[in-house]
N, C-alpha and C positions, 0 to 999 in steps of 0.2 A: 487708554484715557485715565488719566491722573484725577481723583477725588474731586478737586477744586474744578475740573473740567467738566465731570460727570454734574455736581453741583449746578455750574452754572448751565447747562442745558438745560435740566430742571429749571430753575429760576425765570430762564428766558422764555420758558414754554408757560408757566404761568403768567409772566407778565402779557405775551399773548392771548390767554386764556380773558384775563384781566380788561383789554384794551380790547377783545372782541362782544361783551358783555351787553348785554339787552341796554338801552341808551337807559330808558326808567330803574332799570338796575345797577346800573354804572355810579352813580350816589353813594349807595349805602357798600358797594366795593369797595370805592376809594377810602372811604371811612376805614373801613377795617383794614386796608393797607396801611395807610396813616396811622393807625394805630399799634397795628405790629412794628412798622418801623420807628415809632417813637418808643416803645416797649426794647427794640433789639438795642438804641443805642443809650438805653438803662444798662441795658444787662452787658452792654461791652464794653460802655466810657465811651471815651475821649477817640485817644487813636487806636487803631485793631487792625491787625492783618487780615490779609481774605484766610488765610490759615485758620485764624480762631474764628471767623463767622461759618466757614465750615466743618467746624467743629461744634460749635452751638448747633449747627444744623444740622449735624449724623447725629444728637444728642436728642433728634426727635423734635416735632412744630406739634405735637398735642397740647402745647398750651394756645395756641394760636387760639381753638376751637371757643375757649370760654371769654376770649378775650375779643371775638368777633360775635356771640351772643348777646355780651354784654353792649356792643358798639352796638348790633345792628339787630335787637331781638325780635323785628318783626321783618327780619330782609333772611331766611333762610338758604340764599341765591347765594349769602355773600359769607357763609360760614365753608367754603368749600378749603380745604388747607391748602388742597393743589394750585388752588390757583391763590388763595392771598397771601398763605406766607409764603408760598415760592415768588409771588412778585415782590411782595416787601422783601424779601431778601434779594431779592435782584437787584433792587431801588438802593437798598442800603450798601451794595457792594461797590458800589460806585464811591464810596466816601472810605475806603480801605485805603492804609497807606502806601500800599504796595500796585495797585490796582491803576490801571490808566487804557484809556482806547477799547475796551474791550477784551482786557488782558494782565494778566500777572503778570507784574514788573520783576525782572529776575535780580536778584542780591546779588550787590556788589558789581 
């Protein structure tokens, strides 16, 4: 299993994590995914390979933590990393330009 592969297992199991979520919890989730994901396509631009967003992500989601504090400082449900930057990055890799179905589009 190749990085980007091992990655998106991660990502899909939070986004799970995510989508299985207490309904009154689910709120202040979604908040801090939305937030990381508007955060990740600061920190990438415009267009990005799934290549460089897993590399932001072997690069460590410990910012995620202060960044879902801030979103959500009385939801401590929803500061978990596993489950909201691994969803936000699962959310965001969908907009890779390489990325389509479910899949790394291979070059060329």
């Amino acid at each position: 299993m190749d990085r980007f592969e091992a990655a998106l297992q991660q990502w899909r199991e939070g986004e799970r994590r995510a989508a299985g979520a207490n309904p009154d919890e689910r709120p202040a989730v979604d908040a801090v995914i939305d937030a990381v994901v508007a955060q990740l396509r600061r920190r990438l631009g415009g267009a990005f390979t799934v290549d460089e967003l897993v590399d932001l992500y072997d690069q460590g989601t410990g910012w995620t933590l202060d960044l879902a504090v801030s979103v959500a400082p009385g939801a401590p449900w929803a500061w978990d990393q596993r489950t909201v930057a691994d969803a936000a990055f699962h959310r965001y890799v969908r907009e890779a330009t390489d990325y389509a179905g479910g899949r790394r589009l291979s070059a060329g």
